[in-house]
PDB file as gemmi writes it, atoms N, CA and C in Angstrom:
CRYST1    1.000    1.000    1.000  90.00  90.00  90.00 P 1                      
ATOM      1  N   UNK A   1       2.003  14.399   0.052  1.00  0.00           N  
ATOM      2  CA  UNK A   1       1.765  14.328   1.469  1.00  0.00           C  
ATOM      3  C   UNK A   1       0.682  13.279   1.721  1.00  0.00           C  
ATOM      4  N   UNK A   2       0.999  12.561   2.573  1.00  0.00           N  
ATOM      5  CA  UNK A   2      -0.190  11.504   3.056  1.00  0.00           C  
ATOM      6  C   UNK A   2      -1.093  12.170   4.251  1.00  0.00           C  
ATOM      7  N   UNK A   3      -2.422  11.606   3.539  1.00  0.00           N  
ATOM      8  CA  UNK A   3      -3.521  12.391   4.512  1.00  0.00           C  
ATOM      9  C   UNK A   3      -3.921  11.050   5.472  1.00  0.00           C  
ATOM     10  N   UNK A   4      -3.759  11.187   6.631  1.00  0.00           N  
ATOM     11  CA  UNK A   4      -4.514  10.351   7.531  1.00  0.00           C  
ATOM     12  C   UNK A   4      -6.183   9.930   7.538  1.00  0.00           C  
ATOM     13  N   UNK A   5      -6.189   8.761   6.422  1.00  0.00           N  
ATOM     14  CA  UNK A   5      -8.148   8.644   6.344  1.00  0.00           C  
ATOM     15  C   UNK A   5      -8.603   8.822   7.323  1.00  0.00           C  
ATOM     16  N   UNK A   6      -8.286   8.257   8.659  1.00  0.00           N  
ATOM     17  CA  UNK A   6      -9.132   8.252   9.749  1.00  0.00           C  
ATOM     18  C   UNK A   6      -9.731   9.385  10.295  1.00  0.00           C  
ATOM     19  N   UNK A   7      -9.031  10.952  10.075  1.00  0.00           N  
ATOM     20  CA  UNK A   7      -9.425  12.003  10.432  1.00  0.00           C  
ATOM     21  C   UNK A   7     -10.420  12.908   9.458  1.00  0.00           C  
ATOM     22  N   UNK A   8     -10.703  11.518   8.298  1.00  0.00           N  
ATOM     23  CA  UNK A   8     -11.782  12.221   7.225  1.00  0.00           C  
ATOM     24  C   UNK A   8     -13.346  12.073   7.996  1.00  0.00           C  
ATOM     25  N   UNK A   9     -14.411  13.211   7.095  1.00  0.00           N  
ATOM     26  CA  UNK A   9     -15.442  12.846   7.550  1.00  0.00           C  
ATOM     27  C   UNK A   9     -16.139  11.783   7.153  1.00  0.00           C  
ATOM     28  N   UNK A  10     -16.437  10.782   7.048  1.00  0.00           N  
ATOM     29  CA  UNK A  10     -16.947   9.285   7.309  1.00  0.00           C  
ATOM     30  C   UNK A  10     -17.648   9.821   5.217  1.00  0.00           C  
ATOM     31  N   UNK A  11     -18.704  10.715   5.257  1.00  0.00           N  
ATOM     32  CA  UNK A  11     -18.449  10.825   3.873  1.00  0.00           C  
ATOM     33  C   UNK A  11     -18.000  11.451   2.836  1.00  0.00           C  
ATOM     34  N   UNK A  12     -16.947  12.162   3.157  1.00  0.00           N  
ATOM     35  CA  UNK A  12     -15.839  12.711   2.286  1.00  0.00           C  
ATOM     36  C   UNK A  12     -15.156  11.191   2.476  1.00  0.00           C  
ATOM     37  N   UNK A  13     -14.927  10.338   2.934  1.00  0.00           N  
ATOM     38  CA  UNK A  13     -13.663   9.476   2.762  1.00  0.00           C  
ATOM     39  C   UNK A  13     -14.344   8.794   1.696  1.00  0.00           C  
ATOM     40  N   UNK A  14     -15.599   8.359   2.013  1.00  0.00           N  
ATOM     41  CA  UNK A  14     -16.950   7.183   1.058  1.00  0.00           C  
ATOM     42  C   UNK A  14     -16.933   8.204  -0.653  1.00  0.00           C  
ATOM     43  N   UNK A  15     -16.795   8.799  -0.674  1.00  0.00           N  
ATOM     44  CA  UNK A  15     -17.158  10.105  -2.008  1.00  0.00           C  
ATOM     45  C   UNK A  15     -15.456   9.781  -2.812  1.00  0.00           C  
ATOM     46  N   UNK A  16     -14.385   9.756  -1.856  1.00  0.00           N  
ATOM     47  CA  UNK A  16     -13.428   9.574  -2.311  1.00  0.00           C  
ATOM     48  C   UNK A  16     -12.937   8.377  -2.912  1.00  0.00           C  
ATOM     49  N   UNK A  17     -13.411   7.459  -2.219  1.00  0.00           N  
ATOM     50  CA  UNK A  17     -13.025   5.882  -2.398  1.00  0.00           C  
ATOM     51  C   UNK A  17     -13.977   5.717  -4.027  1.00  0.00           C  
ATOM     52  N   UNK A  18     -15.035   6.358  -3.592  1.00  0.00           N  
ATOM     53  CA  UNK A  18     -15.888   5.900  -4.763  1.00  0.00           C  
ATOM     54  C   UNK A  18     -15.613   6.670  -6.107  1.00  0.00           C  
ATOM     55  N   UNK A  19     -15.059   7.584  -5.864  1.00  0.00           N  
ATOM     56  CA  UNK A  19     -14.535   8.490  -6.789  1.00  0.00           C  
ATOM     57  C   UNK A  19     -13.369   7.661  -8.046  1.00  0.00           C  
ATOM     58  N   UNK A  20     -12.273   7.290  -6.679  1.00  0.00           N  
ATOM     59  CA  UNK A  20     -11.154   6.740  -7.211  1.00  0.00           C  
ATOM     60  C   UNK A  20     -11.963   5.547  -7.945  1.00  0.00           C  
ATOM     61  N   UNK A  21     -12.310   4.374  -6.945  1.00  0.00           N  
ATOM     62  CA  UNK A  21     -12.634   3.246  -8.300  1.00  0.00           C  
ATOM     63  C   UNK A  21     -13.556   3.443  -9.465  1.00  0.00           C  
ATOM     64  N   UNK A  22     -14.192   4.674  -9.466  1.00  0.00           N  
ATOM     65  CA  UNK A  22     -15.188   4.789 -10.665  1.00  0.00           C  
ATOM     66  C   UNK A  22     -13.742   5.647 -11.617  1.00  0.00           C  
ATOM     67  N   UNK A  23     -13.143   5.991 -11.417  1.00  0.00           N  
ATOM     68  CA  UNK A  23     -12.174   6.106 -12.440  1.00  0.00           C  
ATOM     69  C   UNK A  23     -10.863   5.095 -13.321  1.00  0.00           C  
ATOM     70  N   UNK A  24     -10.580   4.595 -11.926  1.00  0.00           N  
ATOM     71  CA  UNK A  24     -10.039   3.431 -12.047  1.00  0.00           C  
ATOM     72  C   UNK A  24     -10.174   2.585 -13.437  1.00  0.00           C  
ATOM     73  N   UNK A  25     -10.906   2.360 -13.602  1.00  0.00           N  
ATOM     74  CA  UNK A  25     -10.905   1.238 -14.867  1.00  0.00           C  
ATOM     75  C   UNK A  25     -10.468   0.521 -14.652  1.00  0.00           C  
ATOM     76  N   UNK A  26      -9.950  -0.535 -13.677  1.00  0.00           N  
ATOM     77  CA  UNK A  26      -9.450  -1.450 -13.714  1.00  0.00           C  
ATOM     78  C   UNK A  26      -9.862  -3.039 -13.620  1.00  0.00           C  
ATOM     79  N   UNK A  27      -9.009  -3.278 -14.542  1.00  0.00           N  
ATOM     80  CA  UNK A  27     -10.241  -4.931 -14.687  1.00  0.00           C  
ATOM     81  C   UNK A  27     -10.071  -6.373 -13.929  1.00  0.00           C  
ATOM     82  N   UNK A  28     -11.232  -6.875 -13.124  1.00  0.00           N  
ATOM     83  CA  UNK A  28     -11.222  -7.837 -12.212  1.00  0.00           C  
ATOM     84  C   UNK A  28     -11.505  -9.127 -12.737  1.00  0.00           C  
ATOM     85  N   UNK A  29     -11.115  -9.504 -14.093  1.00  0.00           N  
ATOM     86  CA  UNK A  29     -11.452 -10.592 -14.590  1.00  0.00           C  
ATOM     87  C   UNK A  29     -12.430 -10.734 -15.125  1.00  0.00           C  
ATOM     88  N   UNK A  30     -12.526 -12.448 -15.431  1.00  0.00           N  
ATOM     89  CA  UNK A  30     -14.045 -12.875 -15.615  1.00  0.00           C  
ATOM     90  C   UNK A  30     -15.074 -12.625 -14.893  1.00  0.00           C  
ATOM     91  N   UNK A  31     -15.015 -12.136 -13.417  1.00  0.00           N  
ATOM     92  CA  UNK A  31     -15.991 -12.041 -12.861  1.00  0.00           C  
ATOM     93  C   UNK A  31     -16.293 -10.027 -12.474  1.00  0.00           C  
ATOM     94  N   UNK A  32     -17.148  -9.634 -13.080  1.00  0.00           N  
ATOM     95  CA  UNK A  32     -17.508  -8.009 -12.839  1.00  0.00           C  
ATOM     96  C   UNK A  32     -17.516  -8.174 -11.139  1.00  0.00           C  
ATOM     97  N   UNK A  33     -17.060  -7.164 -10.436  1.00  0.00           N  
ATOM     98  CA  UNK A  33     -17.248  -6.682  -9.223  1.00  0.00           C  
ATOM     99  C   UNK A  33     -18.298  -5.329  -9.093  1.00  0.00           C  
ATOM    100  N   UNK A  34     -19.168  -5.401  -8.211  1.00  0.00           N  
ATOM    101  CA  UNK A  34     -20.163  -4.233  -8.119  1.00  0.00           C  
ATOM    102  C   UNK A  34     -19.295  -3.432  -7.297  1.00  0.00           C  
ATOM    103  N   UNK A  35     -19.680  -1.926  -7.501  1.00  0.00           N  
ATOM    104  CA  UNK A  35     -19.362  -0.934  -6.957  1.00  0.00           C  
ATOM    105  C   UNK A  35     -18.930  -1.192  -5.233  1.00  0.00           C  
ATOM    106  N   UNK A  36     -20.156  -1.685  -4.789  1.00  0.00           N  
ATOM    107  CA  UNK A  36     -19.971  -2.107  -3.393  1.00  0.00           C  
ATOM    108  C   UNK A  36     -18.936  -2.744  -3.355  1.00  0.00           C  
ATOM    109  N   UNK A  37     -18.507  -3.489  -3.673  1.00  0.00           N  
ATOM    110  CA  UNK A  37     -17.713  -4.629  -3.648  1.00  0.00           C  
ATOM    111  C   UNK A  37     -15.738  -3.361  -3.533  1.00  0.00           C  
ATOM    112  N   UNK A  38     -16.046  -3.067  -4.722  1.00  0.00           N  
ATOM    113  CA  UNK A  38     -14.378  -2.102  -4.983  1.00  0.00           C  
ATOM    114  C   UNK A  38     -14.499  -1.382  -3.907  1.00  0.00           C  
ATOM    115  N   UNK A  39     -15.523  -0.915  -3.613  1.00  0.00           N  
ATOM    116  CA  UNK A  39     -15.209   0.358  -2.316  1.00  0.00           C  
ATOM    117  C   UNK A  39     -15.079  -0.308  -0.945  1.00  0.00           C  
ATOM    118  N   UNK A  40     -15.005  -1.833  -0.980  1.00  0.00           N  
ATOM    119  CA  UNK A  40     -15.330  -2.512   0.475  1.00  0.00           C  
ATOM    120  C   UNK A  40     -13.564  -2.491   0.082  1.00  0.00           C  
ATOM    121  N   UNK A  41     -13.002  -2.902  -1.109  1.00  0.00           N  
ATOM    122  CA  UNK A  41     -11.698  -3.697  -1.213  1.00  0.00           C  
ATOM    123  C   UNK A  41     -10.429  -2.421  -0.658  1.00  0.00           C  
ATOM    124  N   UNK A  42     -10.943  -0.843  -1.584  1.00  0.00           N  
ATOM    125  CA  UNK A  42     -10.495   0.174  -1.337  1.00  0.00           C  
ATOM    126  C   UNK A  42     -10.357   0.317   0.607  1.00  0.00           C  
ATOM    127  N   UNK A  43     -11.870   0.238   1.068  1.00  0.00           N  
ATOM    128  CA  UNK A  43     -11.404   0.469   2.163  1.00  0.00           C  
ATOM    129  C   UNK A  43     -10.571  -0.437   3.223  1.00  0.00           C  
ATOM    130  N   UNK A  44     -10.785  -1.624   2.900  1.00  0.00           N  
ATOM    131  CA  UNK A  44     -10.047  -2.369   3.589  1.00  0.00           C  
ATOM    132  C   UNK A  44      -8.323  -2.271   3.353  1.00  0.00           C  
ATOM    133  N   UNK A  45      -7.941  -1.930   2.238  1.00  0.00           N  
ATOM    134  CA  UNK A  45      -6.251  -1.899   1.655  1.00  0.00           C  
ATOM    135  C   UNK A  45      -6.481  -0.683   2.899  1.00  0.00           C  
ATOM    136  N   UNK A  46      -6.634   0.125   2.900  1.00  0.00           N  
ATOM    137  CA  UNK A  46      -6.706   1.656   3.872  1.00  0.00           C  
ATOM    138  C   UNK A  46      -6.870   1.045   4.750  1.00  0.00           C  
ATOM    139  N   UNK A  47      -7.630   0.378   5.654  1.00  0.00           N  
ATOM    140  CA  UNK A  47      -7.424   0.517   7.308  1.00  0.00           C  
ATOM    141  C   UNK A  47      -6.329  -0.891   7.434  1.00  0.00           C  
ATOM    142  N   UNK A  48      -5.748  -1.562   6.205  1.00  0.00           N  
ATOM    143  CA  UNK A  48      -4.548  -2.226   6.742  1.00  0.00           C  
ATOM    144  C   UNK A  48      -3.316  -1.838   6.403  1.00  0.00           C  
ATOM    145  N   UNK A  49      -3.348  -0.675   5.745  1.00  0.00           N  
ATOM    146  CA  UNK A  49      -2.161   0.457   5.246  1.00  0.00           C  
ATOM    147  C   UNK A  49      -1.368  -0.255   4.211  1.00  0.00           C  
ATOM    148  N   UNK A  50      -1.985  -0.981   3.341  1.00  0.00           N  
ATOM    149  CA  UNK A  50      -1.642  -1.664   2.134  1.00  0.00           C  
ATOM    150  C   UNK A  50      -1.866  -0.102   1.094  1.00  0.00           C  
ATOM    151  N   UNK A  51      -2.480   0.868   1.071  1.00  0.00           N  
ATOM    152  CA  UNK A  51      -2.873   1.970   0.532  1.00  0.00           C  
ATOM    153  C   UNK A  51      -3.223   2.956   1.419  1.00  0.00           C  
ATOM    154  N   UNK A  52      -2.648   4.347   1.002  1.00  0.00           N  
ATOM    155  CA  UNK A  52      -3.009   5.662   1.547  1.00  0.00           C  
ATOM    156  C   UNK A  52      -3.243   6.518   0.819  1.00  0.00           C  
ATOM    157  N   UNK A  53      -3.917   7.504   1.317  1.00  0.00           N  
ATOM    158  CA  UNK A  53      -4.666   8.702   0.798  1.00  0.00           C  
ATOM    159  C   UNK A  53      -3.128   9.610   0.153  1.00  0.00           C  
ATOM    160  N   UNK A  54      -3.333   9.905  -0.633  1.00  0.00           N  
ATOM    161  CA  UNK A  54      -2.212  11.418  -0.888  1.00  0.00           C  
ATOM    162  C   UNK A  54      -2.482  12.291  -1.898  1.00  0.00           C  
ATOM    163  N   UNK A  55      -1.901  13.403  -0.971  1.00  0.00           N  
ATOM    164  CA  UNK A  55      -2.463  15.193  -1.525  1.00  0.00           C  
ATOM    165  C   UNK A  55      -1.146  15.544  -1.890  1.00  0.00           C  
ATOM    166  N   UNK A  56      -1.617  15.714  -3.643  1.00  0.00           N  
ATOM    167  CA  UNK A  56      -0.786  16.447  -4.406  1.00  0.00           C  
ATOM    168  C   UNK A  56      -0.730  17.923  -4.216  1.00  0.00           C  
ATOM    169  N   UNK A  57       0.102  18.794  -4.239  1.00  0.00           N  
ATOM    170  CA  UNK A  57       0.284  20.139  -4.126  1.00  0.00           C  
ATOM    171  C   UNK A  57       0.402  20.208  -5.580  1.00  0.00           C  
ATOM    172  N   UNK A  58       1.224  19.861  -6.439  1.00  0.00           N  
ATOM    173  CA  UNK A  58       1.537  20.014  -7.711  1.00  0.00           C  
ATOM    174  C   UNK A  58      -0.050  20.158  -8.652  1.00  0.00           C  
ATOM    175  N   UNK A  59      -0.706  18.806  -8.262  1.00  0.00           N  
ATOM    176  CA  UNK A  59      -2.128  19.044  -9.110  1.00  0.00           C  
ATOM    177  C   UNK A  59      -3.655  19.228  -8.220  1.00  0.00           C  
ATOM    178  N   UNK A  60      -3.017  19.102  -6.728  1.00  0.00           N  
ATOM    179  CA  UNK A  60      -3.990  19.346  -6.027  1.00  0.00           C  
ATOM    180  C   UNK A  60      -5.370  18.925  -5.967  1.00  0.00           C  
ATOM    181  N   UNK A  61      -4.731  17.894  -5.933  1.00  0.00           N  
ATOM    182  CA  UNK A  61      -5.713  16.200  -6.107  1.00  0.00           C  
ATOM    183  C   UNK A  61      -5.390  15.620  -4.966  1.00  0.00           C  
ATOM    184  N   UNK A  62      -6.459  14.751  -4.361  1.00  0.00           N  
ATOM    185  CA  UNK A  62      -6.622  13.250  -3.916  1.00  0.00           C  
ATOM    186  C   UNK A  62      -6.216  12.320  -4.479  1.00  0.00           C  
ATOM    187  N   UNK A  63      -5.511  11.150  -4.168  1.00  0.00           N  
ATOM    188  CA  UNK A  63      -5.514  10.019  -4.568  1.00  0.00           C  
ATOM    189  C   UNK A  63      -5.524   8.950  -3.721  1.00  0.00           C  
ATOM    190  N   UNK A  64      -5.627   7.496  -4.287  1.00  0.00           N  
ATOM    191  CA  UNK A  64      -5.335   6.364  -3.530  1.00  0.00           C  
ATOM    192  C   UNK A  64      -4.275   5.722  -4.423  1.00  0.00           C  
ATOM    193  N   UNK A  65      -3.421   5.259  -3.289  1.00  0.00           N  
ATOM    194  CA  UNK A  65      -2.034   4.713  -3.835  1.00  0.00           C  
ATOM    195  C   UNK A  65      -1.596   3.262  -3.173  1.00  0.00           C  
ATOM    196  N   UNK A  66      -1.010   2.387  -3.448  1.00  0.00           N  
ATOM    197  CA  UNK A  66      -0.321   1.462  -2.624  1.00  0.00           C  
ATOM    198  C   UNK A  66       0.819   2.072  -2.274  1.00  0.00           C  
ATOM    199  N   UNK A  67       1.045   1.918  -0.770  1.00  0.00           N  
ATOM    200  CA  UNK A  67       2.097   2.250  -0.041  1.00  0.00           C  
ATOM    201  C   UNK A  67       3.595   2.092  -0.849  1.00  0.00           C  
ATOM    202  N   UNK A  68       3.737   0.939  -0.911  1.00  0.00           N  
ATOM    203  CA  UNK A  68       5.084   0.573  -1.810  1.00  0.00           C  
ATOM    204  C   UNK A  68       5.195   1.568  -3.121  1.00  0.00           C  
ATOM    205  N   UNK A  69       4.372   2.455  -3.113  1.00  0.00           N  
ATOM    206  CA  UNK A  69       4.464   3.046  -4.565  1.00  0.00           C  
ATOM    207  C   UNK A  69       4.723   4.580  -4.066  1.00  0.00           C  
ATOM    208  N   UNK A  70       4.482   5.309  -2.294  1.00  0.00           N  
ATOM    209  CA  UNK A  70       5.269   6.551  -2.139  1.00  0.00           C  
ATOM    210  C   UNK A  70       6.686   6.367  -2.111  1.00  0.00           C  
ATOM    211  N   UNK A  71       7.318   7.032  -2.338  1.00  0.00           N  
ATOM    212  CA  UNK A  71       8.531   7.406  -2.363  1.00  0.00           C  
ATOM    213  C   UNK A  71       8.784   7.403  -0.812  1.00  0.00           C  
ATOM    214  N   UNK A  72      10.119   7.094  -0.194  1.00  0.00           N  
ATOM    215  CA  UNK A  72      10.731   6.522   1.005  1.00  0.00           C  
ATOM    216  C   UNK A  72       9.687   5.597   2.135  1.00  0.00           C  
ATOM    217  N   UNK A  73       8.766   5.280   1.413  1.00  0.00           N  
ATOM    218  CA  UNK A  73       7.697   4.304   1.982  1.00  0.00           C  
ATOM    219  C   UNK A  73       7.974   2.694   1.665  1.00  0.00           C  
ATOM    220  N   UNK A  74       8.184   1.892   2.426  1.00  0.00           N  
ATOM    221  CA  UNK A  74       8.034   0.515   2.653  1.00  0.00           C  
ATOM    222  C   UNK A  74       6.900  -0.690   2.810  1.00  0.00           C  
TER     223      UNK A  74                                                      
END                                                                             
């Protein structure tokens, strides 16, 4: 199920974002990106709906996803 960020509280959404890229591992090249930096990139994919929030029932988790990657999503 996709959760609408906008109706999060300003820091439950910040706790989340930061959550996801500190797990993330994912690597930005030669050049390290600071924390600030991933959570500016996180939020921006979110308020241009390049990525949304979604709540697993199965493991009953949060996540951040790229859109193209829910199922009947475009």
């Amino acid at each position: 199920m996709i959760i609408p960020w906008k109706e999060l509280d300003a820091e439950t959404l910040d706790n989340l974002i930061e959550s996801f890229v500190l797990r993330e591992g994912t690597d930005y090249g030669e050049q390290e990106r600071s924390l600030e930096q991933k959570v500016k990139d996180v939020r921006r994919q979110l308020s241009s709906g390049e990525a949304v929030l979604v709540w697993s029932e199965l493991h009953e988790t949060v996540n951040i996803m790229p859109r193209g990657q829910i199922t009947g999503s475009a």
